[in-house]
N, C-alpha and C positions, 0 to 999 in steps of 0.2 A: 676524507677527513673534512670537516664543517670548518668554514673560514673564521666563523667568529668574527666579522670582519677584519680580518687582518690581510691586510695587501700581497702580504709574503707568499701566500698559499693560494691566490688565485691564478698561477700561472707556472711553468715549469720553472723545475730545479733553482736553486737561487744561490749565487755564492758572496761571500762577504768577507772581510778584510780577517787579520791574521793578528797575531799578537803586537799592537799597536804600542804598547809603553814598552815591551821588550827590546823591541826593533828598532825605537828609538834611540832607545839607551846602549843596547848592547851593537846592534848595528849603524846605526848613523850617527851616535858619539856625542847625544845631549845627556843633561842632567837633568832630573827630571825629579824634585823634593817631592814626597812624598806619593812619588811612584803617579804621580798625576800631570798627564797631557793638555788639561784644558790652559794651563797659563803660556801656551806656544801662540794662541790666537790672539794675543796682546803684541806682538812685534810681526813685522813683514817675513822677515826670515825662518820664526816660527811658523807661519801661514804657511810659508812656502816648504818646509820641513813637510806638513801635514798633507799636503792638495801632490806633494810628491809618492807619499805614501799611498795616500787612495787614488793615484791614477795610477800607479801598477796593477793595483790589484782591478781597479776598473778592466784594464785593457786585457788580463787574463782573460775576465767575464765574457768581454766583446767578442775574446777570441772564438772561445766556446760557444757564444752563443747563447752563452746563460743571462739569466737576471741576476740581479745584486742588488744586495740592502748595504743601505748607508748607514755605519752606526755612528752617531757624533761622538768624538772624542771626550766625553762628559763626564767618564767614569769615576771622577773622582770630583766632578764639579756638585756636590749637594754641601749643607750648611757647615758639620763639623770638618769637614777636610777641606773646605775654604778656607775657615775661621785657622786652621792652621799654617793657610799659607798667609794669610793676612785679606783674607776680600770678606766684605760684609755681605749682605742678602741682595742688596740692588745689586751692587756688581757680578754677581753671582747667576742673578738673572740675566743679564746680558750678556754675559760669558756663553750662558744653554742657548742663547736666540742666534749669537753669533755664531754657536756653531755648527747648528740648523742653517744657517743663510751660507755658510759657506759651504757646504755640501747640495744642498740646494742648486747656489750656482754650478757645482761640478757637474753634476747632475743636467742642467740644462749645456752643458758644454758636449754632452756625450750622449748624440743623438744616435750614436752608433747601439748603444744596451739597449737588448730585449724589452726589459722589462726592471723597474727600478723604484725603488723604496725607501726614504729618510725615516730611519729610526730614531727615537730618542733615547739613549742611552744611559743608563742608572750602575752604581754599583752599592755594596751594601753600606750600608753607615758604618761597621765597623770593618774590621779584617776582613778580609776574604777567605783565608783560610782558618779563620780561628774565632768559634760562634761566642766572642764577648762580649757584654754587655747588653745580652738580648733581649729584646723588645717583645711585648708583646704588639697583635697586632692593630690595634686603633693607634697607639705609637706610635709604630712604624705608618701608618697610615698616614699621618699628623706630618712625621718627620718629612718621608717623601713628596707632601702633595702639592711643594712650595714649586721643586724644581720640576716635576713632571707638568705646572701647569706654565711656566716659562717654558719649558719646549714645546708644549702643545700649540699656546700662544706666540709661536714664530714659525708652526708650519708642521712640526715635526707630523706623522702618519700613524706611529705607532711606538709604544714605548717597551723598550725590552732590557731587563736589567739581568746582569752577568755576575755570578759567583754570590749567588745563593747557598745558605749555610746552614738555614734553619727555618722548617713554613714558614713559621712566624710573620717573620719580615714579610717574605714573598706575597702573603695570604693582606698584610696590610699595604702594601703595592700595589696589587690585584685591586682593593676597594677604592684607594685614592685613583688607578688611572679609570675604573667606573663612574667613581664620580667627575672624573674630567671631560669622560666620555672618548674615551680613545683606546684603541685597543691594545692590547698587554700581553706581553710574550716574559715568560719566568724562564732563567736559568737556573740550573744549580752545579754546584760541585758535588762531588763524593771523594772519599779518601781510597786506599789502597784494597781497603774490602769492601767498595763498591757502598757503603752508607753514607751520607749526608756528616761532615763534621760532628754536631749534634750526636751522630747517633740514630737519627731517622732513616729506616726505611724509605728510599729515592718515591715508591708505589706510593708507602703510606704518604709521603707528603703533597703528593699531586691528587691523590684522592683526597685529602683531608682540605684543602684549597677549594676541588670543585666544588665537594659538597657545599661550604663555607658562600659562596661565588653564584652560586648555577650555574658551575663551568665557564663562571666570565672572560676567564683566559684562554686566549687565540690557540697558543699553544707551549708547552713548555721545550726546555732546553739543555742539555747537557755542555761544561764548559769548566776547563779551568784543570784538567785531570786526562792524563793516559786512557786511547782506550783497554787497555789493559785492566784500569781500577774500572774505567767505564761496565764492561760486562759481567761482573759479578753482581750488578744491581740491579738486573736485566733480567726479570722473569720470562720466557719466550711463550705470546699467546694471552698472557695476563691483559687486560684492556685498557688498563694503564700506560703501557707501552703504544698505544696508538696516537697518544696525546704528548708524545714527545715529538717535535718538526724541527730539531734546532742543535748542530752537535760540532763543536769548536773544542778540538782536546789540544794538548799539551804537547810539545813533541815530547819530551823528557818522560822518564819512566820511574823516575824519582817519585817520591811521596812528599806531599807538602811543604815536611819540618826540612829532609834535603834540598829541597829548591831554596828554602827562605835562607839556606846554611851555605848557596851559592855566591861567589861573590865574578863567574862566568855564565855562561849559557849555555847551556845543554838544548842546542837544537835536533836532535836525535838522527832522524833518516828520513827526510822528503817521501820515497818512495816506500818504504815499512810502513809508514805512517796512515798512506794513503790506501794500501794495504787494508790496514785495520781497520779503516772509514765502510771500507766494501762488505767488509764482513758484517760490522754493528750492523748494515741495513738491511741485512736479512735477518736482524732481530726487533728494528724498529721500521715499521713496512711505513709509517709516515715522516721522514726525513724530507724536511725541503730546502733548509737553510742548511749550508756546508761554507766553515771557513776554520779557525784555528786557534789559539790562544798562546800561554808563555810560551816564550821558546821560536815559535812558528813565522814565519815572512813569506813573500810572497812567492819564495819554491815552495814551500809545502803546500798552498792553496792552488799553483799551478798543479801539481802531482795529483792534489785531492778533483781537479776539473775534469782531469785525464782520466779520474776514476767515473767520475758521477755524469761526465758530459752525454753518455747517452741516454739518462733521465730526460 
């Protein structure tokens, strides 16, 4: 598979961190408004919350012998879900640099990993699980291109945005991190029959991106979803599927509107889980990035290292 230059893919297997605002919330017992991690980097105790976080999953890495991408806790750091928590643009941009410098320094703390990569981490402007208020793509272009150039501008390596719901977005993503000149890794979700919320065909929306692109993106992503919903949207052989490097599911087997209808956590089965990871990659021969999403900690991305570690 062609790097596109993207750091992730020049080297073996790579793992990365698990479901991050779940774990928080549901396992270490913060509150977390509007389902958003970046305002932990404003107090020491949040820092320490976070740098606790990504050195478990670090030390899995080390153990196996794998690489690890850093993704900064940013996912909800773009304009509208600041503005609801109360931070304006400047602070907003300092929020994405510090959270690049603080993975950064982890990073240089942990001479022991293979191989290691700072992401810059995006989530969609609206819901993740519910394609509202969609954008077209110069839009979304416009919207994203404030906070992908504040991470680029503090180091970040590559920018990869999680729970994708509709091209759209993804395809004006795509051109803003082109034009920032930094490479771009697309996730998306799918619902219970394996389509895009939207409605979109998983294939059509990755082919309609390259076309759109010249294949400017590194590689795309699965994320946010069972793989259960995951392989029904998985044509086996199609050459679309080669252009997937990136598969973070859900432990839960729930569909969307169940999870949002949770008021616990459905972390499913470490080892089923990991399980299922084995299987999808004899439908997607370019898998390099393995880590996890709701639900998930760092049992299930130890169980998933156990599976991939002799990648």
């Amino acid at each position: 598979m062609t790097a596109f230059g993207a750091p992730q893919l020049a080297g073996p297997a790579m793992l990365t961190d698990s479901g991050l605002e779940t774990d928080l919330i549901f396992g270490r017992g913060w509150d977390l408004p509007e389902f958003a991690s970046f305002p932990l980097l404003a107090s020491d105790d949040g820092r320490a919350a976070l740098l606790a976080y990504y050195q478990e999953h670090v030390d899995v890495a080390i153990t196996h012998g794998a690489g690890f991408v850093f993704e900064t806790p940013t996912w909800r750091a773009s304009r509208d879900w600041g503005q609801r928590l109360g931070y304006g643009s400047a602070h907003l941009d300092q929020i994405n640099a510090d959270a690049v410098q603080l993975l950064r320094d982890l990073r240089d703390a942990s001479p022991s990993l293979k191989s290691a990569t700072i992401s810059g981490n995006l989530g969609p402007r609206g819901d993740g699980y519910i394609p509202s208020g969609a954008m077209v793509a110069d839009e979304a272009r416009s919207y994203h291109a404030r906070q992908i150039e504040a991470l680029v501008g503090a180091g970040a390596e590559v920018i990869t945005v999680l729970t994708l719901n509709y091209p759209a977005e993804g395809l004006g993503i795509a051109q803003a991190a082109k034009d920032a000149r930094i490479p771009a890794i697309l996730s998306f979700t799918v619902e219970t029959d394996g389509s895009l919320p939207d409605g979109t065909h998983l294939g059509s929306a990755i082919d309609f991106i390259d076309e759109q692109t010249d294949g400017y993106v590194s590689f795309y992503g699965l994320n946010c979803a069972h793989p259960e919903h995951m392989t029904p949207a998985i044509a086996p052989g199609a050459n679309w599927t080669t252009r997937i490097g990136s598969l973070r599911a859900n432990a839960s087997k729930l569909s969307h509107a169940e999870l949002d209808a949770l008021d616990t956590i459905d972390a499913g089965d470490p080892g089923e889980l990991a399980s299922d990871y084995d299987e999808l990659r004899s439908l997607l021969p370019n898998l390099t990035v393995f880590g996890g999403c709701c639900g998930t900690d760092v049992r299930h991305v130890s169980a998933i290292a156990n599976v991939i570690a002799p990648l």
